[in-house]
N, C-alpha and C positions, 0 to 999 in steps of 0.2 A: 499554199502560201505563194504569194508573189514574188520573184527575183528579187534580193536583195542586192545592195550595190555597193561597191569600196573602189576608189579610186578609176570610176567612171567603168568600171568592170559588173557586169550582173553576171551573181551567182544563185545559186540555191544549196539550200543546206539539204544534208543524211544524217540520222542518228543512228548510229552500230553501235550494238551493246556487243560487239566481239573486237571496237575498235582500240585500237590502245597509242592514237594519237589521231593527231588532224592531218589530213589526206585529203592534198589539191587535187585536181583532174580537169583536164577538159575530154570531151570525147568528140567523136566524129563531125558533130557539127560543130563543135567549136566550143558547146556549151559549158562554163565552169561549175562545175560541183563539188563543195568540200564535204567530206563524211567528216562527221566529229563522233569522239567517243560519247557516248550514251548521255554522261552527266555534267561533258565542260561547256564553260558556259560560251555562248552565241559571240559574242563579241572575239571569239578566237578566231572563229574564217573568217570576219574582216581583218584580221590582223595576218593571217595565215594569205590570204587575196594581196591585202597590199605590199606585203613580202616576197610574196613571188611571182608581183607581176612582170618583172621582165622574162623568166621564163613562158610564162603564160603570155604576152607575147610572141618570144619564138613557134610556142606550140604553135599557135594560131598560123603564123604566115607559114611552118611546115604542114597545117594540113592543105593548106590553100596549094601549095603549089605539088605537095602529091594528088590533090585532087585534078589539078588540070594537067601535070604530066600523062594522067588514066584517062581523063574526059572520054567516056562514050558517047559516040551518036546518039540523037535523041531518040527515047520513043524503043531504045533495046536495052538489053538486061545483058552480061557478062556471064557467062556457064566453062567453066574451066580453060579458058583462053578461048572462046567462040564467042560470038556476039548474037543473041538474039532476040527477032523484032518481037514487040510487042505487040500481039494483034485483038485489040476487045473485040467480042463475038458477041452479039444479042443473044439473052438467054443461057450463056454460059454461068455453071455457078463452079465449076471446079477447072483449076489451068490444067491444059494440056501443051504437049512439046507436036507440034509436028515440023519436021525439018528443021529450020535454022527459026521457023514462027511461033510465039510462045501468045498461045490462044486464052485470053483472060475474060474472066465477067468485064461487063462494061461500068465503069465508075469506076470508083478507088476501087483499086483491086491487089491491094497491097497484102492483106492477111491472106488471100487467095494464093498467091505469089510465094511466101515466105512456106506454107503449106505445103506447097510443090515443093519448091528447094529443100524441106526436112526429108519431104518423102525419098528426093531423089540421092540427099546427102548419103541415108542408108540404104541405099542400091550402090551409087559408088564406091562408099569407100568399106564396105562389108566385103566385099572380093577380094579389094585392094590389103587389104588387115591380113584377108587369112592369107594371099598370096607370101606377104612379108613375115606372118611369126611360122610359115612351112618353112621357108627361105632361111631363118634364123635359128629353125628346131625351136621356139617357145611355141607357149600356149596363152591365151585371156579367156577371162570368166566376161562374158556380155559384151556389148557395145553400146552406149548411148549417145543420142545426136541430141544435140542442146544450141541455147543459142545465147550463148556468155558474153558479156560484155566485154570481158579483157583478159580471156582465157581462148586459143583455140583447137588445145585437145589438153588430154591428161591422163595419166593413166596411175590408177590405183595401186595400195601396196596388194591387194589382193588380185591385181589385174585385169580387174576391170577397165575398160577403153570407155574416151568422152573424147566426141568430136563436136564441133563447131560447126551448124550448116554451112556458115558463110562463109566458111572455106570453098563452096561450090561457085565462090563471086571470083579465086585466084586463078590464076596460072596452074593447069594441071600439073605440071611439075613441080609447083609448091606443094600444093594437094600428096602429093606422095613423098616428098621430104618430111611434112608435119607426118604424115601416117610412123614413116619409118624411123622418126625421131621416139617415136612411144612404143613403138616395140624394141626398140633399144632398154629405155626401162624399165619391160620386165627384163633387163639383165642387170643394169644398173640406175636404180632406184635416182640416184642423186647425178649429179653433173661433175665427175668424177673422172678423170684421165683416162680411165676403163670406156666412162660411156664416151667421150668423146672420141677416140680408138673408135670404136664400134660404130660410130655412126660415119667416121669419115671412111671405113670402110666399105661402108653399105652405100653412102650418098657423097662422092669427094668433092662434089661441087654443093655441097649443104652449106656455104656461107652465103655464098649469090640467094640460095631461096629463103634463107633468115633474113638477108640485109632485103629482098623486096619484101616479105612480112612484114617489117620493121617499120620500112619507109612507106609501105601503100595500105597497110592493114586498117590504117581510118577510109578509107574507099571503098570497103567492102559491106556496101550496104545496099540496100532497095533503093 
């Protein structure tokens, strides 16, 4: 379906049948998407677009200028606060890292890229995990690396771990704040004065890496 429009705005619609209202969004490029639930009728996200288009405004000029606060050099890729170059290789069909140079197939080489980044997501933060639930005396059942739109880890009542590759786009010291934010809930489940205790124990400077989360987490893309 082609972008629909309300108020010089294009969006596109979602139907969830788990939705149990109409839910604006823009995401990182800016794009507007309303999800409607399963059966209301269409004419709700242009009403739902034209309602909240001043916030959908601000969104917009906040991604814009955490985008250019981050602006990387052209032609590199971001790896836990390092920069590195992009170098397509003829005949390459799988990325490799050497040094700070990140050796890619030539053309779009973007599925190639994000492939790398899953693989290396669970090389990093698989150490990182067990280091922090030794450190806290808990335990997890697995780890999954996913790549969520608006999730960047989680962790189960059963204890299972979900991480977000595109975590491997932040500041390595975010990367181990999100780690140690979810082995806090295997202790406490919910957002609870217990867990936050617990976290400010483990990470006292855990607002500085929620507030860059917050402010730069539309950045964190290919």
């Amino acid at each position: 379906m082609a972008p629909l429009k309300q108020s010089g705005i294009a969006y596109s619609i979602r139907r969830s049948a788990r939705a149990r209202r109409v839910r604006v969004t823009v995401d990182a490029a800016g794009e507007v998407i309303v999800t409607l639930p399963k059966k209301a009728a269409e004419r709700r996200a242009a009403e739902a677009v034209r309602e909240l288009r001043p916030w959908i405004d601000r969104r917009r000029e906040a991604l814009l200028r955490a985008a250019a606060e981050v602006a990387r050099a052209p032609g590199t890729l971001p790896y836990l606060g390092m920069e590195l170059r992009v170098v397509p290789e003829a005949g390459r069909e799988r990325v490799h890292r050497r040094g700070d140079a990140l050796l890619v197939p030539p053309g779009d080489a973007r599925e190639a890229i994000e492939r790398f980044y899953r693989r290396r997501a669970r090389a990093e933060i698989a150490p990182r995990l067990d280091a922090a639930v030794a450190r806290a005396g808990t335990s997890y059942r697995g780890l999954t690396i996913r790549g969520q739109r608006t999730r960047w880890a989680s962790c189960s009542s059963t204890g299972g771990m979900s991480f977000n590759w595109r975590l491997l786009l932040a500041p390595e010291a975010v990367l181990d704040y999100v780690i140690e934010h979810e082995v806090c809930h295997l202790e406490a489940m919910d957002h609870s004065p217990r867990f936050w205790a617990l976290l400010e124990a483990r990470v006292p400077d855990w607002r500085e890496h929620s507030t860059w989360l917050r402010r730069y987490g539309s950045t964190l893309t290919l």
